[in-house]
N, C-alpha and C positions, 0 to 999 in steps of 0.2 A: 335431711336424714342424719347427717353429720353432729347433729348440736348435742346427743348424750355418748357421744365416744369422742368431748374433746380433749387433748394433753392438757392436762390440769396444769398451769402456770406456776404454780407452787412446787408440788411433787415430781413435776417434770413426766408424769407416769400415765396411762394408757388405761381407763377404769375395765375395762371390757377385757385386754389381755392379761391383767391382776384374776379376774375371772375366771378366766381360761386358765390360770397356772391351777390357781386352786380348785377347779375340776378334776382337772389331768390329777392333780395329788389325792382325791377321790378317789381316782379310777389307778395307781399306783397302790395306793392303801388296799385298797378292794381284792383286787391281783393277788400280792402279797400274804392277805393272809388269807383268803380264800384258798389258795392253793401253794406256792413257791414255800414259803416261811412257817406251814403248817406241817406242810411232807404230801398233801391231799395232791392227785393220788399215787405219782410213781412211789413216793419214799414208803408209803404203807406198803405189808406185806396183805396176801389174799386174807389170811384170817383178820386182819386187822378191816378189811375194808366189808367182810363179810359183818363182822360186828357192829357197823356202824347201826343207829337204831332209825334214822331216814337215808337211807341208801338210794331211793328213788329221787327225793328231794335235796339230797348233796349233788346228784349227776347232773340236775339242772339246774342246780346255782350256779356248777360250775359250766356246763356248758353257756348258760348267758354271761357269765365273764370271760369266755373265749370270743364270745362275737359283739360284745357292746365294751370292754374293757382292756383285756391283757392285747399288749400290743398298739392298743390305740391310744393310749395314756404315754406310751413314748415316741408315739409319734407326734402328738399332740409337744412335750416338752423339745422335742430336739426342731420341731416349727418354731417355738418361742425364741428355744436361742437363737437359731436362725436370723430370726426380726430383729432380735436385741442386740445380735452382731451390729448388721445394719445399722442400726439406730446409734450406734457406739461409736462406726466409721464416721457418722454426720456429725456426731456431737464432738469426734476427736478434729473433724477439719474448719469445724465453725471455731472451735478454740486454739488452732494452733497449735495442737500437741499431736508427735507422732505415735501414729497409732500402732501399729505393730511391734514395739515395746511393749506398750500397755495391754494388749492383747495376748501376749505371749505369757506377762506376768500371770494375769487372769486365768489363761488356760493352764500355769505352774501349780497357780493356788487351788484351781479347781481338780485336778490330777491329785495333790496332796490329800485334799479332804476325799476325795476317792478311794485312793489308797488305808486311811485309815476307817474308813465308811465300809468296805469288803470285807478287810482282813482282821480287824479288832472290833469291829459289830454284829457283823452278821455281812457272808457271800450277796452278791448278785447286782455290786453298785454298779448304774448307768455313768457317773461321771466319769471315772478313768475312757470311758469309749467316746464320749463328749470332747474330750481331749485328744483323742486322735482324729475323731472327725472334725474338730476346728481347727485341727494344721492346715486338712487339706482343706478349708474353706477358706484358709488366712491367705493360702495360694492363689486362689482361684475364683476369687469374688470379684473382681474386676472384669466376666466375661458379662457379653451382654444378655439382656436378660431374658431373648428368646431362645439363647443359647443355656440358659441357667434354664429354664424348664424344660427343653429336652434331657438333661442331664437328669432333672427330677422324675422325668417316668422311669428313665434306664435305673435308676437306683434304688426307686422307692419298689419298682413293679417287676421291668426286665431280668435283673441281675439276681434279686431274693429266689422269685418264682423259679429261676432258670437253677438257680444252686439248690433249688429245692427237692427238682426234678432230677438232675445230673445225678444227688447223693444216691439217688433208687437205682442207675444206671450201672453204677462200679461196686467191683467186686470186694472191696476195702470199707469195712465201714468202723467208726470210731464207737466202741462202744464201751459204757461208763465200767467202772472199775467196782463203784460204789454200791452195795448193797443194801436194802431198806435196813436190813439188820444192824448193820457197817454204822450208817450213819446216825440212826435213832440212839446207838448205843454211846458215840460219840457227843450228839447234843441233848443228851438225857443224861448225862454222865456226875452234873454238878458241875462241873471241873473249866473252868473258862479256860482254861489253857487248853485243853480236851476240844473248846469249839473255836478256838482260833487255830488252830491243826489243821482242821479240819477245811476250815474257811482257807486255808492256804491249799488243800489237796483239789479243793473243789473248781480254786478259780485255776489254778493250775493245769486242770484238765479241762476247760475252758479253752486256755492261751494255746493249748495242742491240737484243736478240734478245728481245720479249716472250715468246716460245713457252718460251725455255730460262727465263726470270726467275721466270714465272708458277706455272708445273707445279712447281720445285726449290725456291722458297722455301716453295710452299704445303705441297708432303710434308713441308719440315722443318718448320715450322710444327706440322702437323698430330701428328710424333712429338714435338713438343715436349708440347701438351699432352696426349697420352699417357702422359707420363711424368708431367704436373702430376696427372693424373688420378688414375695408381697412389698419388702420395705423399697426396693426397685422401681417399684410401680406405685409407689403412695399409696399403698391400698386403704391404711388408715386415717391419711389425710387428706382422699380423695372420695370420698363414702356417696356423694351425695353422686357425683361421676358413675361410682361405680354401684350401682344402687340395682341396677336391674339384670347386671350379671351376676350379683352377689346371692337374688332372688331365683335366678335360672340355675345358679350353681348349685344351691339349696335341692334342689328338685332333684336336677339331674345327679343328685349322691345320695339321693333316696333311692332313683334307678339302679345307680350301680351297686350299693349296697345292697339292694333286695334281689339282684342277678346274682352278686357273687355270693351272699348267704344262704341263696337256691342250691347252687354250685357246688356250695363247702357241705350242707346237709342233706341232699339227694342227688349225690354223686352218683349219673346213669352208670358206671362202670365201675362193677362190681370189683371187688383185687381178686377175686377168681380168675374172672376175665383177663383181663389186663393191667396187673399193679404199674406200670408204666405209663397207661393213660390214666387210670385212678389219679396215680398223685400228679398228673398233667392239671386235671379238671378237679382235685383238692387243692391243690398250690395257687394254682390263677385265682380260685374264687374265694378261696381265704384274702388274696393280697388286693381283689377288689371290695370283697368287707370292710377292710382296714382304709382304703384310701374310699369309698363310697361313706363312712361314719363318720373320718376325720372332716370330708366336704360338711355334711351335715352339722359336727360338733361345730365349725368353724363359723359358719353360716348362719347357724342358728343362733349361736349367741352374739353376733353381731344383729341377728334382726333383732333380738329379743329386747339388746341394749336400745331398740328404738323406743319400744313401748313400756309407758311409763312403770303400771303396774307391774309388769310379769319382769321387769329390769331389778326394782326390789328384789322379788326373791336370788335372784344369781348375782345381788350387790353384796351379800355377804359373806361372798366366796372369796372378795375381794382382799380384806385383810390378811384370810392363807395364803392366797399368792403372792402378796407382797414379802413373805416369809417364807419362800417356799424351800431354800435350805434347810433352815433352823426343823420346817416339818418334817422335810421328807428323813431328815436324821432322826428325828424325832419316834415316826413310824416306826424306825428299826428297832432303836431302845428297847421301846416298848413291846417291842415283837419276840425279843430275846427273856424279856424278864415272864412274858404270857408262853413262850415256847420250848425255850432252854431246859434245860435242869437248872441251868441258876437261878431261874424261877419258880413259873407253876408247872414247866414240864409238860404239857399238852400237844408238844410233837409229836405225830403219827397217830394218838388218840382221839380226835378229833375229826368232823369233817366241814364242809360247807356251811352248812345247816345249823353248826355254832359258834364257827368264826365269823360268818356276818354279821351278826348283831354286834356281835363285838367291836369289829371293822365299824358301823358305822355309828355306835355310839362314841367311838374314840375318836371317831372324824367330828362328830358335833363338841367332842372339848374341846379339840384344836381351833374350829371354828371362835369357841368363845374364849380361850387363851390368845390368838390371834387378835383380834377385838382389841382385850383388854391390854396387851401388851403394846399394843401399836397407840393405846390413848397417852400411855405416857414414854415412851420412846420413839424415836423417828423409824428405826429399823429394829429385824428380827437380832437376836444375838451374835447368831453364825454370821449373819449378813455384815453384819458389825466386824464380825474377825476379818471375816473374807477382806471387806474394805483397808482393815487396817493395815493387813498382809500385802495387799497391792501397792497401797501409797505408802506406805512405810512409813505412814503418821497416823498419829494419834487421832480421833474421828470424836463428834458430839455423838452421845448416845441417848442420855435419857432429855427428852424436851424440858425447856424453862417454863416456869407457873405460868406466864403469860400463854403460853402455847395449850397449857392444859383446860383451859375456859374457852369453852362454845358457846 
């Protein structure tokens, strides 16, 4: 089973989890401008959402990127680093170098380009929480690893759902300051300095809101040591071993997924009845969606990477992931020049129904700039900074002629 997911000698790299990043950066892309980076639908006002001209078919684009997408796509990346911690601990003690230095730098550099990824592009970057959640994993990764997956239900499942439920209980709730009005007029403005303001008000009231702090950093947390767990247990270097759990596993997150997106969309109690059991039995069965499609996302592309045929089509997801920086900054860019007023201004105007095309014709250039950039450099560009920022040297960038002939 093992022979088309081996660590490439060369590249040192994982073809099936280069895969997986550049899914997840599908399903980030998707998200974002389907709804977060569009305004679709808190930021529209009623008229605005009244005018849209498929109001029917915006509601279910966007409700299938609540249940195959938003959500899943970060759980998806914080399992990756997760692994790729792991994978970083083994490669620091086979060489002799300590690692929690080089980890810290890493988690420096990744907090920086977070930082300017939020507030000088566009709100809503996952890396700065990446960076809190690998403290405590820099802590804490030396437990054993039966002991690492109870930690993962409490955090991915226990702790979300239960802050989910608690917020409906008290009498305190945090609610936005921001008006569709507020904000449209803000990043419709022209005025980049008008949406870096802004970008500061937004995550600011973020850092204030223990509901959103709690529940977000603890599911990433939670896929983080999911992913320490896999690398714990050789999952990917033990395939053939693990072959008929990975098949069971498959199955049974088809169950769970199809229980809790029962759960999440015929929810027996009404909020007439009882909004306290409502969001009991909307909470649990949303956070079994989410961990019932990550079993499946995960699962599936490792069977998929067995067979030959159907491994093609999800090999050329592989070059995005290898750059999944450089993209996932990339999306933003691009999302402020199609959204802003510094651009085309399409914020709040807009709904589902024609940011997805858009969404995934931009995902198929990335595809082929991916590609193309990786035939004659080793790495993505950020990836490039990123490295050079860590070791504080100078790195080879573009490959020698010789390396350019296949």
């Amino acid at each position: 089973m093992a022979s088309h997911i081996q660590l490439n000698a060369t590249t040192k790299r994982i073809s099936v989890i280069d895969a997986l990043r550049g899914y997840a950066l599908l399903g980030v892309l998707l998200t974002h401008y389907t709804s977060a980076f569009s305004g679709f639908p808190g930021l529209l006002t009623d008229e605005q959402l009244a005018s849209l001209p498929f109001p029917a078919l915006d509601h279910t684009i966007f409700l299938i990127n609540q249940l195959f997408f938003k959500l899943k796509s970060r759980v998806l990346f914080s399992f990756l680093f997760g692994l790729g911690f792991y994978f970083q601990i083994k490669k620091s003690e086979r060489l002799g170098i300590p690692f929690r230095k080089s980890f810290i730098k890493r988690l420096l550099v990744m907090l920086l380009f977070g930082l300017i990824h939020t507030y000088l592009i566009i709100w809503g970057d996952i890396l700065r929480w990446y960076f809190v959640a690998g403290l405590f994993l820099l802590v804490l990764y030396r437990l054993d690893s039966k002991l690492i997956l109870a930690l993962c239900f409490l955090l991915t499942v226990v702790i979300p759902a239960s802050e989910s439920i608690t917020e409906m209980m008290v009498t305190i709730h945090h609610e936005t300051v921001f008006s569709p009005e507020y904000v449209q007029e803000a990043f419709l403005s022209g005025s980049y300095w008008q949406s870096i303001r802004l970008n500061f008000l937004i995550e600011n009231e973020r850092y204030t809101d223990p509901w959103y702090f709690i529940g977000y950093v603890s599911n990433i947390l939670g896929f983080f040591f999911v992913g320490l767990w896999a690398g714990k247990v050789d999952l990917f270097k033990k395939l053939a071993e693990y072959e008929t759990k990975i098949v069971w596993s498959f199955f049974i997150g088809i169950l769970i997924f199809a229980a809790g997106t029962g759960m999440y969309l015929f929810n027996p109690i009404s909020k007439t009845e009882s909004l306290l059991w409502y969001q009991i039995i909307h909470s649990i069965g949303y956070r079994m969606n989410t961990l019932g499609l990550f079993m499946i996302y995960l699962t599936g592309f490792i069977l998929i990477f067995q067979k030959t045929r159907l491994r093609t089509y999800l090999e050329v997801l592989v070059p995005v992931g290898k750059m999944t920086l450089t993209n996932y900054i990339m999306q933003s860019v691009v999302a402020v020049l199609i959204f802003n007023g510094v651009g085309l201004g399409l914020f709040g105007k807009v709904g589902p129904s024609f940011t997805l095309p858009i969404a995934l014709a931009f995902f198929i250039v990335q595809i082929i700039f991916s590609h193309v950039w990786l035939h004659y450099y080793y790495t993505g560009p950020l990836e490039w900074l990123w490295r050079v920022m860590v070791s504080g040297k100078t790195q080879p960038l573009r490959k020698q002629a010789h390396h350019l002939v296949k």
